[in-house]
N, C-alpha and C positions, 0 to 999 in steps of 0.2 A: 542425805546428801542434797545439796542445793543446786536444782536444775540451772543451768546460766542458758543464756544466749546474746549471739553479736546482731546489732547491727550498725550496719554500713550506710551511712547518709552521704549522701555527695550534695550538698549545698553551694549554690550560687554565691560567688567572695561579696558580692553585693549584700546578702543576706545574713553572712555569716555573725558579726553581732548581736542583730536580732533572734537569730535560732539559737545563739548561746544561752542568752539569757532568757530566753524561754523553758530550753533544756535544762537548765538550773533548778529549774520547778520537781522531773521526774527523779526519783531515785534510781539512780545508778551505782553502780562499783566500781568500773574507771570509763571514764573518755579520753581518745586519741586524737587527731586532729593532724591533716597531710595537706600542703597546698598542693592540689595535682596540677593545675598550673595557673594561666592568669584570670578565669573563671568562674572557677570550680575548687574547691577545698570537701575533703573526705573527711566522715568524721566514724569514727568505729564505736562504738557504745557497747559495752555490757555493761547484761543487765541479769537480776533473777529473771526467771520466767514469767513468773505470776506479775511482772509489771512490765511486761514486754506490750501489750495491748494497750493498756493505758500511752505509750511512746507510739506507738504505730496510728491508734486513732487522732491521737494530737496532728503527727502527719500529713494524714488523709484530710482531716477538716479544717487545718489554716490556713487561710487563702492567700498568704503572703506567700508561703512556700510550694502550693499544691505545683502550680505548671511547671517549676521548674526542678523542683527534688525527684533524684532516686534514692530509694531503700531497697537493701539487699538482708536477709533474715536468715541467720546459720545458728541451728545449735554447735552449745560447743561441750565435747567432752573433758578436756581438762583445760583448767589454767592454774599456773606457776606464778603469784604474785612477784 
């Protein structure tokens, strides 16, 4: 069985094209994407496991993104395509 996990980027609307087509690069299984309002845009990401690190260190070391992104990191036990 294939471990998954979410995470949750909240991205400055400023940035949000840039971090897409950044995100493009990592293997994912689906991306979500929520205006939470005129700032800020959410982005939900699952992922396998084994490529959760690889998105996380991207994160931590882009300096377009660092001041102003949060990430939130949840395994998940089921998804329903």
């Amino acid at each position: 069985m294939m471990e998954l996990q979410m995470i949750e980027i909240y991205v400055p609307n400023k940035d949000v094209e840039t971090f897409k087509e950044k995100a493009e690069e990592f293997k994912v299984i689906n991306v979500w994407r929520t205006r939470t309002n005129d700032q800020i845009s959410l982005f939900k990401v699952l992922v396998e496991k084994q490529y959760t690190e690889d998105i996380l260190d991207f994160l931590e070391t882009e300096h377009a993104f660092s001041e102003e992104l949060h990430a939130f990191l949840y395994d998940i036990s089921t998804y329903l395509p």
